[in-house]
C-alpha positions in Angstrom: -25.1 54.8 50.2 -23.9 54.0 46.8 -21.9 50.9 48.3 -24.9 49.7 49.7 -26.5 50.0 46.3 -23.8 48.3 44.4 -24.5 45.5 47.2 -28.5 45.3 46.8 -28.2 45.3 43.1 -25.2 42.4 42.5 -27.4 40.4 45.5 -30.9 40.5 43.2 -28.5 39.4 40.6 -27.1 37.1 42.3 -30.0 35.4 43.3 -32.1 35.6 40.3 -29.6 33.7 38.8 -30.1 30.6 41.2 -33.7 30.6 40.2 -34.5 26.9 39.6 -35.3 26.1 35.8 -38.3 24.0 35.7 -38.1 21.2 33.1 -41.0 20.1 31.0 -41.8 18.6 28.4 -43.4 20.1 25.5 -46.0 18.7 23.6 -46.6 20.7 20.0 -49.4 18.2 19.3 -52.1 17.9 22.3 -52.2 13.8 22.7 -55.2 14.2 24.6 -57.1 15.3 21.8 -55.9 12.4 20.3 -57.1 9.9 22.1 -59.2 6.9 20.1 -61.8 5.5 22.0 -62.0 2.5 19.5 -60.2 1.0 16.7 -61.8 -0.2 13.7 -61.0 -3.6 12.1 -61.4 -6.9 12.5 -57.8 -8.1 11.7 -55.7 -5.8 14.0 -51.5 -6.4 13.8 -49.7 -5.8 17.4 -46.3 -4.8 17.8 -43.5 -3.0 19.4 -40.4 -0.5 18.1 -37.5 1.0 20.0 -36.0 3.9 19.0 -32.5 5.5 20.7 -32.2 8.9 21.1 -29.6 11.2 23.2 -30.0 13.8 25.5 -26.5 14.1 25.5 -23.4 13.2 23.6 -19.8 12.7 24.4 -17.1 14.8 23.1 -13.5 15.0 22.9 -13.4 12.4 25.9 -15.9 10.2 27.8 -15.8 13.3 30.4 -17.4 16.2 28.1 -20.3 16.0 27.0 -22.9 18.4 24.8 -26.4 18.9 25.8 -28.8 18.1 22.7 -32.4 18.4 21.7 -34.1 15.5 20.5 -37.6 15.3 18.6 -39.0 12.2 18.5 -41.4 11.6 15.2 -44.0 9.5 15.3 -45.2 9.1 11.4 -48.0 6.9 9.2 -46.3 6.5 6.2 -50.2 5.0 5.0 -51.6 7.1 2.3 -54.7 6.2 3.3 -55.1 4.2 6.5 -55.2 5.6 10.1 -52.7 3.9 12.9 -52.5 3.7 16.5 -49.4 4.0 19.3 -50.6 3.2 22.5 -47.9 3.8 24.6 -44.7 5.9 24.2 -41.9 4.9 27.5 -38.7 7.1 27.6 -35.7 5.6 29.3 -32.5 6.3 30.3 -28.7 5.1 29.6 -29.3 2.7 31.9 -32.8 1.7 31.3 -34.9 3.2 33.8 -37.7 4.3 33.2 -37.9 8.3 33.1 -41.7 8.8 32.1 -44.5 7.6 30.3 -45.7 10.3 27.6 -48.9 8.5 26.7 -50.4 5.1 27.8 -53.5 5.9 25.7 -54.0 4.8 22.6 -53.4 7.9 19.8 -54.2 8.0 16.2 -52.2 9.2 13.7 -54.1 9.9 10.2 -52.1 9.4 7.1 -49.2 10.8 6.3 -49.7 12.5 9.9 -46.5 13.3 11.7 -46.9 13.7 15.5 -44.1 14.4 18.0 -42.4 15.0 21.0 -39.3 17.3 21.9 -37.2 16.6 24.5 -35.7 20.0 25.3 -31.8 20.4 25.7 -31.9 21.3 29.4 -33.8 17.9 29.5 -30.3 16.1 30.6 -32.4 12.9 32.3 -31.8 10.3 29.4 -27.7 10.7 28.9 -25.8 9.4 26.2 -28.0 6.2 25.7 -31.5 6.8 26.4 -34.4 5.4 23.9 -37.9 4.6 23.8 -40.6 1.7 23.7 -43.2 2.4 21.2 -46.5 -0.1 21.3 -48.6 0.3 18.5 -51.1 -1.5 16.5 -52.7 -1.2 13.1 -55.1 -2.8 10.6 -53.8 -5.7 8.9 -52.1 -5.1 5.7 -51.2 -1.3 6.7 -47.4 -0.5 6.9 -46.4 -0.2 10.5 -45.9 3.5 12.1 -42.3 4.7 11.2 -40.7 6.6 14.2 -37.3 8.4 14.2 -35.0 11.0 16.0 -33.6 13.7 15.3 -31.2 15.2 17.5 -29.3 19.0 17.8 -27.1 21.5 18.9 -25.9 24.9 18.0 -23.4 26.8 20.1 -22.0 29.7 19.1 -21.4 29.3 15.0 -21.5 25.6 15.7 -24.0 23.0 14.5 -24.7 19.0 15.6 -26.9 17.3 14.5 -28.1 13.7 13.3 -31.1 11.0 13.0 -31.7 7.6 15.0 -34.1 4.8 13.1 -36.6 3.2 15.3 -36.8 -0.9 14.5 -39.7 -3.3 14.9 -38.6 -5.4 18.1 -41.2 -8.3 18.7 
């Protein structure tokens, strides 16, 4: 009987272990709520910004790598003006596309940050993934500023590190 036990018990183990992790991602701001239904302005300026980021990086050969987190910031640096992204594309090392986060247009008020996390577990975009930003914004306003921000911890351990997005037109 207490065989049989030690049997049931390591087997529940066993397979709650196995349970598949379900990957998503989060979204600390709601972009739904977010959605503008117009933009003001006569004089609008259109334009595009990639920005890499890594799910993973490679370490102590091209056949190790370390799982990382990556939060993607979307910012108006405008003191006083609003801005729109309408579409944010995630893609992987080798440029596929891995999903769409928003194809509506957002606003972000001034000096707003909003973002989105790509969870470590998240291992889809590899050591070269990045993004497609479109974006527009009234003309004279400073152009939305995005950036990375990748990390790791392990143990006692820390990684960590920024990426620059860049106008691409």
């Amino acid at each position: 009987m207490k065989h049989t036990s030690i049997i049931l018990i390591l087997t529940l183990l066993a397979l709650s272990c196995n349970e598949e992790v379900k990957v998503t991602s989060n979204d600390p701001v709601n972009l739904e709520k977010r959605t503008a239904h117009s933009i003001p302005g006569d004089s609008l300026k259109n334009g595009s910004s990639y920005l890499s980021v890594y799910s993973q990086i490679y370490s102590q050969t091209e056949h190790r790598t370390h799982d990382l987190t990556a939060t993607v910031s979307m910012r108006n640096i405008n003191k006083t003006d609003t801005i729109y992204v309408e579409k944010a594309e995630y893609f992987d090392t080798h440029g596929n596309l891995i999903r769409t986060y928003f194809d509506k247009t957002i606003f972000i008020l001034p000096l707003e940050t909003v973002e989105i996390v790509i969870e470590e577990r998240d291992q889809e975009g590899g050591t070269g993934a990045n993004f497609l930003f479109d974006w527009t914004v009234p003309a004279g306003v400073h152009e939305p500023y995005f950036e990375g921000v990748m990390i790791s911890t392990s143990g006692s351990q820390g990684l960590s590190f920024t990426t620059k997005g860049i106008s691409i037109e």
